[in-house]
C-alpha positions in Angstrom: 113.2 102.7 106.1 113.0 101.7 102.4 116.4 100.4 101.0 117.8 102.2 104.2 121.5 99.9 103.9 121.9 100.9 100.3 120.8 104.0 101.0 123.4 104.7 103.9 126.1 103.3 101.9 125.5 105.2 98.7 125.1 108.6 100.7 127.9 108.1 102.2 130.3 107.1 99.0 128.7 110.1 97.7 129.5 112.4 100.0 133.1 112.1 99.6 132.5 113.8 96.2 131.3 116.9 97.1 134.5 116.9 100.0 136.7 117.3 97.1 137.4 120.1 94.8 139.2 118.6 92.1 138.2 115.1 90.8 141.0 112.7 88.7 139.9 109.8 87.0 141.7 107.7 90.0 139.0 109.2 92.4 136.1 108.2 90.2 137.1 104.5 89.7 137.3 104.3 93.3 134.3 106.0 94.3 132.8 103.6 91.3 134.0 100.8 93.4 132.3 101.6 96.3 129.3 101.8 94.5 129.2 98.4 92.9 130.0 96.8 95.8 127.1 98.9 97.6 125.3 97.6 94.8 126.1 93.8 95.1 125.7 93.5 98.5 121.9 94.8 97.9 121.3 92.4 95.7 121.3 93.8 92.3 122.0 91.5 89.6 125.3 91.5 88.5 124.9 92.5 84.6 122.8 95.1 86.0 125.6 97.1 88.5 128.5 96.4 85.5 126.5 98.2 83.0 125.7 100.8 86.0 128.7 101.9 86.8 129.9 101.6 83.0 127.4 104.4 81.8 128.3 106.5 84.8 132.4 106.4 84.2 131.7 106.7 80.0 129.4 109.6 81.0 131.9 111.4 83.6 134.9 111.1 81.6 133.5 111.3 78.0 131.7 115.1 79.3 135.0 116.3 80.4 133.2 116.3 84.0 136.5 116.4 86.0 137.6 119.7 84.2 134.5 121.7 85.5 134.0 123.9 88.5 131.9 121.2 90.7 133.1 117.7 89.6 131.7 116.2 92.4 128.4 117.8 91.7 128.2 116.6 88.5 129.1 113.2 89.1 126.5 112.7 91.7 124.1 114.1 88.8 124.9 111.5 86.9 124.7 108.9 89.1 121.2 110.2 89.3 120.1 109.9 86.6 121.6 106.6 85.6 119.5 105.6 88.9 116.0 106.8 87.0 117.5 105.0 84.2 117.6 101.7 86.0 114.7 101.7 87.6 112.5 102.3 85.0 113.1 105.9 83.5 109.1 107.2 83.8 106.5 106.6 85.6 103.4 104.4 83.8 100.4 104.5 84.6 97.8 102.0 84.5 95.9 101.6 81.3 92.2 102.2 82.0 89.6 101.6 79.7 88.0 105.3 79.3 84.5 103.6 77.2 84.3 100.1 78.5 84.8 98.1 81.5 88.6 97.5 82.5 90.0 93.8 83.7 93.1 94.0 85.7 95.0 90.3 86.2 96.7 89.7 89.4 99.3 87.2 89.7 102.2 85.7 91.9 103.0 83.0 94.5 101.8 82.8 97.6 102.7 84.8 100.2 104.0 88.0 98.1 100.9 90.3 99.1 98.8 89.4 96.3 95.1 89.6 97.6 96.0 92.1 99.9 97.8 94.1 96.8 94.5 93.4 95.3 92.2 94.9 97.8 94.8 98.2 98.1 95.0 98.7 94.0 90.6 98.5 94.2 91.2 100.9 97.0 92.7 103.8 94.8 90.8 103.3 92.2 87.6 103.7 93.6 88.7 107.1 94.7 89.6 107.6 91.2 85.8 107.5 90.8 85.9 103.9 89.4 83.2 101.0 90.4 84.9 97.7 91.1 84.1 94.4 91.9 87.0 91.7 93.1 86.7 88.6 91.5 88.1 85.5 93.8 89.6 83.0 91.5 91.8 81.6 94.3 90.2 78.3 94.9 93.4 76.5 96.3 94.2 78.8 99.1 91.9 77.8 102.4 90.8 80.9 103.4 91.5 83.0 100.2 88.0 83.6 99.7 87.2 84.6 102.8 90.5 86.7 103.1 89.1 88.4 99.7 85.7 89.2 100.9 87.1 90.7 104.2 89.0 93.1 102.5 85.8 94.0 100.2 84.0 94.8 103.2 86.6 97.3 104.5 86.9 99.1 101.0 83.5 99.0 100.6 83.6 96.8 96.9 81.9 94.3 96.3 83.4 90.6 95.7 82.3 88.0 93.0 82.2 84.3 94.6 81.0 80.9 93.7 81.1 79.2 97.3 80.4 75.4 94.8 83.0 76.0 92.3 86.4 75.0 92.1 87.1 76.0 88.6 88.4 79.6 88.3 88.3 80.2 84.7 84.1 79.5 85.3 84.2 81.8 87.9 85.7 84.4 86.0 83.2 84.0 83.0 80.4 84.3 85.3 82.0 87.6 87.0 82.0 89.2 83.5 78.4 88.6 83.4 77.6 90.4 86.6 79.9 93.1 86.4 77.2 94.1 83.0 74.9 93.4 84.8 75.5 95.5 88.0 77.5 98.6 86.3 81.1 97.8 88.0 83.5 99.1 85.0 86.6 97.8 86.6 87.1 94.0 87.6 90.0 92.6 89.7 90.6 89.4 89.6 92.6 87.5 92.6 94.1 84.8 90.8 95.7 81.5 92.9 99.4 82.1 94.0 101.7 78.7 94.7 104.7 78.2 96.5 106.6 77.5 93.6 105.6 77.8 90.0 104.2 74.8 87.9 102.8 74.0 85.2 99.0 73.1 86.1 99.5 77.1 87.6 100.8 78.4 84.4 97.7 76.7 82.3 95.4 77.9 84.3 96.3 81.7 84.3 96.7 81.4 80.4 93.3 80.2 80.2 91.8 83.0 82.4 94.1 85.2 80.2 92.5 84.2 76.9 88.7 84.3 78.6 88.7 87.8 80.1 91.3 89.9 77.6 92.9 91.5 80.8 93.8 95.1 79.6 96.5 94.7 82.8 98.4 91.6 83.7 100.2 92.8 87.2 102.7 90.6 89.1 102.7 91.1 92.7 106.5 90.1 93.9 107.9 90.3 97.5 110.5 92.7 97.1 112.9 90.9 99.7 113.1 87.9 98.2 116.1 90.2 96.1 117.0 88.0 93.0 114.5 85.6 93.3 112.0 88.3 92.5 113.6 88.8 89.1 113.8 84.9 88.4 110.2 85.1 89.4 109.4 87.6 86.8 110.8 86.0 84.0 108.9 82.7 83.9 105.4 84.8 84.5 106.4 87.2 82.1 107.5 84.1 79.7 104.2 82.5 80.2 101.7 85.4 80.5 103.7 88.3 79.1 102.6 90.5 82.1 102.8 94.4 81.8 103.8 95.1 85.0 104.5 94.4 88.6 103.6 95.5 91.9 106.6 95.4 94.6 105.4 94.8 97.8 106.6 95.0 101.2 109.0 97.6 100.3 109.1 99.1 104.0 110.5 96.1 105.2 113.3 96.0 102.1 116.8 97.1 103.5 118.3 96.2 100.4 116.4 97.1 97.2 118.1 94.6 95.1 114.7 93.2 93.4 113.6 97.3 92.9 117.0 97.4 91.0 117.0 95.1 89.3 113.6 93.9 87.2 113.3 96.8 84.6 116.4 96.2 83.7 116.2 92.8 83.0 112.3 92.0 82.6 111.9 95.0 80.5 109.0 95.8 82.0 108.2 98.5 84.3 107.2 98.4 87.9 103.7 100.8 88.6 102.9 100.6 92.0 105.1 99.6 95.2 103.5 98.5 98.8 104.9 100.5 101.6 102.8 98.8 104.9 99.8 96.9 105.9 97.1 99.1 105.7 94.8 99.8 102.8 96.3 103.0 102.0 99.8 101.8 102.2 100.3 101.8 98.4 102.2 104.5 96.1 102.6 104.4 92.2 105.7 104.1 91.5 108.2 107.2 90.2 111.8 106.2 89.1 112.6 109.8 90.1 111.0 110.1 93.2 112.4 106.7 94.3 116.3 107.8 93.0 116.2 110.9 94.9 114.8 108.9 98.5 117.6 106.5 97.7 120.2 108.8 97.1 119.1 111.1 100.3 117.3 113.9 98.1 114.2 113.5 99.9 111.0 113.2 97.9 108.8 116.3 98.8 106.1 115.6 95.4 104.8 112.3 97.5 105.1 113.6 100.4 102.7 116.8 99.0 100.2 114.3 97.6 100.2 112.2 101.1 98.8 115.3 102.5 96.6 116.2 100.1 94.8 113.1 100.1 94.6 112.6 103.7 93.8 116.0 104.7 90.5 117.2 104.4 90.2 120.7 103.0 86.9 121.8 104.7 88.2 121.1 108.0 91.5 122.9 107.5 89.4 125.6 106.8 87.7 125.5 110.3 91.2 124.6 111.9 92.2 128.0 110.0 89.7 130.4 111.7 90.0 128.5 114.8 93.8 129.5 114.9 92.7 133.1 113.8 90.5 133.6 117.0 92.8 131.5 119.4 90.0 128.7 119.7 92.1 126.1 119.2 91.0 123.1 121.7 92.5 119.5 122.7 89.9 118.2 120.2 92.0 120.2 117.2 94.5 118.7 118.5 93.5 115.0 118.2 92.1 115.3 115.0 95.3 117.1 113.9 97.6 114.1 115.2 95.4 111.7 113.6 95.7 112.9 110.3 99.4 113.0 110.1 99.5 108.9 111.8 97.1 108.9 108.2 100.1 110.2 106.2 102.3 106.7 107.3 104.8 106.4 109.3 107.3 108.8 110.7 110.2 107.5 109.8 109.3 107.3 105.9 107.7 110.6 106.2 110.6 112.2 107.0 113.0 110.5 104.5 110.8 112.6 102.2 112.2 115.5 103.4 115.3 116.6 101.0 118.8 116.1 103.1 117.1 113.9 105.7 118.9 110.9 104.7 118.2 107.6 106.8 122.0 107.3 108.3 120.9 111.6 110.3 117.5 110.0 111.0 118.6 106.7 112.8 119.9 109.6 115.6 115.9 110.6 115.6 114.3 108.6 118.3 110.8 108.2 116.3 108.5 106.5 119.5 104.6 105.4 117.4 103.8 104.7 121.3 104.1 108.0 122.6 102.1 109.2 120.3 99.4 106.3 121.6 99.9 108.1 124.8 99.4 111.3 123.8 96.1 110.3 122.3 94.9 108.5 125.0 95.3 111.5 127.2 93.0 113.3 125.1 90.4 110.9 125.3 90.5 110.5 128.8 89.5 113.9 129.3 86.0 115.3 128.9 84.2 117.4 126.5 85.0 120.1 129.1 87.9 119.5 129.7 89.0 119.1 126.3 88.1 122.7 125.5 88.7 124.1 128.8 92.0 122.7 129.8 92.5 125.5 132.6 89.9 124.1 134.5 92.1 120.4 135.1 93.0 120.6 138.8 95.2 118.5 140.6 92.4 115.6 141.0 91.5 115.8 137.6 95.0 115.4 136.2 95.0 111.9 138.1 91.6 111.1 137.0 93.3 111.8 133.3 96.2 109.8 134.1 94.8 106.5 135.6 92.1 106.8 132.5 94.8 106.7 129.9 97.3 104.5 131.2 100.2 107.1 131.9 101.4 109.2 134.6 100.9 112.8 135.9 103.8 113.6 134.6 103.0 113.0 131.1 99.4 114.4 131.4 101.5 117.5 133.2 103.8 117.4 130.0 100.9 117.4 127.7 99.0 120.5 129.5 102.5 122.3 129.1 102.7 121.7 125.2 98.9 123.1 124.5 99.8 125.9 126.6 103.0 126.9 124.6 101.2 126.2 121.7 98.2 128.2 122.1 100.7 130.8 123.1 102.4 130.7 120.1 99.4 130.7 118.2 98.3 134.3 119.9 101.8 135.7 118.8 101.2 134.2 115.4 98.0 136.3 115.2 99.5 139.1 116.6 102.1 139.1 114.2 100.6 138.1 110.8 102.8 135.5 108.8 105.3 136.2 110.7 107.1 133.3 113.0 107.6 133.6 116.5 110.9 134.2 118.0 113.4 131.9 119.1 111.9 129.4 120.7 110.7 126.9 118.5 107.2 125.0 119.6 108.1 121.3 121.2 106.1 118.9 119.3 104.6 116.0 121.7 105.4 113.2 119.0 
């Protein structure tokens, strides 16, 4: 889960606020304590968690907080929004050239994500009804290239090469040239990443700066490399006065230290975060949204836009009437599992959901392979089968079973599920909007 230690320990300092119905100044400097040492063991910079719990105490005691009805209440508030506050207050968006082609600059060391980052951002956009074309400036790299154009394939965007050239500030001018030529109004350009930054790496990204005028400079930074990220930031940002980064690898970030940190101290904001390795793992960034998943609040605006752009509206539609008439079949079913593996995973689904916080879902026993399982069930059966499941006899079911791997117990399990469901589905009908009883349908995931 994202920032899952921090988050555990902050929900839990918190909570001892909302145990209490009066509040002395006493109780606040010790809840305060626990939060900056929360905060220090995630990595946040030092200046960063003084001035943090500073504005929080000022803020509590200056507002005569303690004298109201719900002190605890209040004081979680502010620790809210002093949370926004440090991670970047609003949410900025990318600045996109409306009248003329737009040239975003990617930069960072290697190994932080970047032409992956690269492939994911080109990913959005195109939905966003843009026509991109990658640009591989990443000469140095074996395999860069190659990695570049793999990715273009999958998104379906075309990359810019020079298989002779070494020399990526050419490569760039020439890109320019062919985007005009070809219609794309938005380039990308995969600039080379080192281990460590130098000067000959410096010089060469302000001289690609100076040819192409990016409108975006974005820094791509591994978000659990903590305080090091911010370090990072400075010297590109001193160099190339970048205008914002991309976090990445955020899923695998216990800590959240470098998230914490870099708007505070860069100054400049951070617009999109990585959250897994597929092309659609990648959110823009929300201060709020990303306070309230922290602080166990949930974050049901993401989680509404998840759906909406991996659910298909036409075929909801269908799914509808089918559950009107009771023709729901195994094939529904699939397709309805599929679509909610598309959302991400489960676990950062459901820290989405307000007062699921990480500590009540490490009790949830979230198994990805049963799911596999479940699907592999499904296709094991026929086109018959699949809408007739009252015709699977006792030679079929081990037909099913060999065929996907399992056992006739879990195909047995399976049948029992649809046959619960479809019930449900009849009552549902029956009784208009109105739920079912008090048996509550048993997912199989």
């Amino acid at each position: 889960m994202i920032f899952e230690s921090l988050s555990n320990k902050l929900q839990e300092t918190l909570s001892k606020l909302t145990k209490k119905g009066k509040l002395t100044e006493k109780d606040v400097d010790k809840i305060l304590r626990e939060i900056k040492l929360s905060l220090l063991e995630a990595d946040v910079n030092f200046k960063v968690v003084k001035n943090f719990v500073k504005n929080i105490k000022d803020k509590a005691l200056g507002e005569n907080i303690l004298e109201s009805l719900t002190p605890g209440q209040q004081v979680i508030k502010i620790v809210n929004e002093e949370m926004i506050n440090l991670l970047g207050k609003k949410t900025e968006e990318l600045k996109l050239n409306p009248n003329d082609t737009t040239s975003i600059m990617m930069c960072g060391l290697q190994g932080a994500g970047k032409t992956t980052t690269t492939a994911k951002l080109g990913n959005i956009l195109k939905k966003k009804n843009k026509n991109p074309l990658f640009v591989a400036c990443d000469v140095y790299r074996p395999a860069a290239i190659k990695q570049l154009q793999v990715l273009g394939e999958k998104t379906g965007i075309d990359v810019y090469t020079e298989e002779n050239s070494q020399n990526p500030v050419k490569i760039a001018k020439e890109a320019i040239k062919y985007a005009n030529k070809n219609g794309n109004d938005l380039l990308i350009f995969d600039t080379a990443g080192r281990l460590h930054i130098d000067e000959k790496m410096m010089d060469e990204l302000e001289e690609i700066k100076s040819l192409i005028e990016p409108d975006e400079i974005l820094l791509v930074l591994d978000s659990m490399t903590g305080q090091e990220a911010v370090n990072i930031a400075k010297e590109f940002d001193d160099k190339l006065y970048i205008s914002g980064i991309i976090l990445s690898k955020i899923d695998g970030d216990a800590r959240g230290g470098a998230a914490l940190s870099i708007s505070s101290i860069i100054g400049k904001p951070i617009k999109f975060v990585t959250t897994g390795e597929k092309l659609e793992d990648i959110e823009t960034f929300h201060p709020d949204r990303m306070a309230s998943r922290i602080l166990g609040k949930g974050d049901v605006l993401s989680l509404i836009e998840k759906a909406q752009s991996t659910f298909d509206e036409k075929k909801a539609k269908e799914l509808e009437q089918k559950l009107i008439k009771n023709e729901f079949t195994f094939d529904d079913f699939l397709a309805q599992m599929e679509q909610m593996q598309n959302l991400g995973p489960l676990d950062q689904i459901l820290e989405m959901i307000p007062g699921a916080n990480s500590k009540k879902l490490k009790n949830i026993k979230i198994d990805e392979k049963e799911i596999d399982h479940v699907k592999a069930i499904i296709q094991s059966m026929t086109k018959e089968e699949r809408v007739k499941p009252n015709i699977i006899n006792g030679s079929r079911r081990k037909r099913i079973a060999n065929g996907s791997g399992t056992s006739i117990q879990k195909v047995n399990q399976l049948l029992k599920q649809y046959k619960d469901m479809k019930k449900m589905m009849k009552n549902m009908n029956k009784m208009g909007s109105k739920m079912p009883g008090k048996k509550g349908l048993k997912l199989p995931f």
